[in-house]
C-alpha positions in Angstrom: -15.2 -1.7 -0.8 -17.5 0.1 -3.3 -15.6 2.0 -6.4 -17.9 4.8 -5.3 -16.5 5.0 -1.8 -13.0 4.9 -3.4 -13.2 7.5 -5.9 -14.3 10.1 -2.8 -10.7 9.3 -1.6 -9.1 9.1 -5.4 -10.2 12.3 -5.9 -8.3 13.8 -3.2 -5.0 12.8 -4.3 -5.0 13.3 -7.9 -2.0 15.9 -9.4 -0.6 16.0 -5.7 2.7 15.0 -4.5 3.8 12.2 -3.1 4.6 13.2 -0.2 1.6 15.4 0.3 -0.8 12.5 -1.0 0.3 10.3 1.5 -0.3 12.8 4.4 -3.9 13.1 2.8 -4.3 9.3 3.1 -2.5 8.8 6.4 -5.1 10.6 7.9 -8.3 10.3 6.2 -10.8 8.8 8.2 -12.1 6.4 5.5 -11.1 3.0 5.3 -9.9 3.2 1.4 -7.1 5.6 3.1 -5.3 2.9 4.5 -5.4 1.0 1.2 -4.4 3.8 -1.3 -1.6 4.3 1.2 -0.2 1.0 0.8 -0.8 0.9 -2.7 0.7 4.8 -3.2 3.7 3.2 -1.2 4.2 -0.3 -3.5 3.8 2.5 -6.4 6.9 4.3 -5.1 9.1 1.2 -4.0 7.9 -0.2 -7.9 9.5 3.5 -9.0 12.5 3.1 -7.2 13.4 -0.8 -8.4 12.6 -0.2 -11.7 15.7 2.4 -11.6 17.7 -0.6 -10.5 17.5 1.4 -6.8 20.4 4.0 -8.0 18.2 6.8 -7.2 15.7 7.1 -4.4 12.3 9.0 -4.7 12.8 11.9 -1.8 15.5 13.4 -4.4 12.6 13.8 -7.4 9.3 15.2 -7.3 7.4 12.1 -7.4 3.5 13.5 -8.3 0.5 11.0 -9.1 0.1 11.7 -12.1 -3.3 8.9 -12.6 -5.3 7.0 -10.3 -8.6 5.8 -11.6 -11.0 3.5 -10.1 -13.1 0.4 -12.2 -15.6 -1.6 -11.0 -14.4 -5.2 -10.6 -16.8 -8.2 -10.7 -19.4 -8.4 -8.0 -20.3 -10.9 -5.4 -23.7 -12.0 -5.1 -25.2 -13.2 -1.6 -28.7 -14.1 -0.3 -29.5 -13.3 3.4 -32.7 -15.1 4.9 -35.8 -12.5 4.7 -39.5 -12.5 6.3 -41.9 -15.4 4.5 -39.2 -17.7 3.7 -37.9 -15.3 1.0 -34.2 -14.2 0.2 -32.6 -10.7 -0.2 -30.0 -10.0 -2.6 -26.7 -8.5 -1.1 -24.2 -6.8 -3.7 -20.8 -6.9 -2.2 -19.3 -4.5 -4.7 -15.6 -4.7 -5.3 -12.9 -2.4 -7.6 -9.9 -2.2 -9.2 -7.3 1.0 -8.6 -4.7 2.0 -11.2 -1.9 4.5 -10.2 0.9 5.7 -12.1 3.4 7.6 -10.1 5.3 10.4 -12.8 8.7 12.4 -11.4 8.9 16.0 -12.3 12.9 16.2 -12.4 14.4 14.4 -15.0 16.9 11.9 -15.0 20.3 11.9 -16.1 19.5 8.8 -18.4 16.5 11.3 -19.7 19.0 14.2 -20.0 21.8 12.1 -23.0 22.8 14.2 -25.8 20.8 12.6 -28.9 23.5 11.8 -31.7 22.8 13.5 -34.6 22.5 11.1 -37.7 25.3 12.2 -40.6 24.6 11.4 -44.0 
């Protein structure tokens, strides 16, 4: 899929909620929907692991904080043409990055800080 199709879809979800984005992506008509859905969903499981699964996303306000599209390399083709020439076909391809930020803190977040004596 083009970056350009993408980023129409990207740019509905950015600064949203979780839970809102993927009701945005559920039902967009677009087939980069379905993919940002799977990705916003490995995104969140990713969140969730990385807290050794103690805590689970519904209880924090998971918002997408980034998601950016790149270009990624593109694949060339040739498709027969009239007079025994060739035409060039682009398949375009991207990259997506998502980060995934939570809005209440933790309680590892909220440790007093020692103060250093001295």
């Amino acid at each position: 899929m083009s970056p350009r199709k993408m980023r129409l879809v990207v740019n509905n979800i950015r600064g949203k909620k979780v839970g809102e984005a993927l009701s945005i992506l559920r039902y967009t008509k677009n087939e980069a929907g379905s993919w940002l859905e799977k990705l916003l969903l490995s995104a969140i499981a990713n969140w969730e692991y990385k807290l050794d699964g103690a805590e689970s996303a519904d209880d924090y306000n998971l918002i997408v904080k980034t998601v950016f599209v790149d270009e990624a390399a593109m694949l060339k083709r040739f498709r027969p043409a009239t007079h025994g020439r060739a035409a060039r076909i682009h398949k375009r391809r991207n990259h997506v990055t998502l980060i995934v930020e939570n809005k209440v803190p933790l309680e590892r977040d909220l440790a007093p800080v020692e103060e250093a004596k001295g």
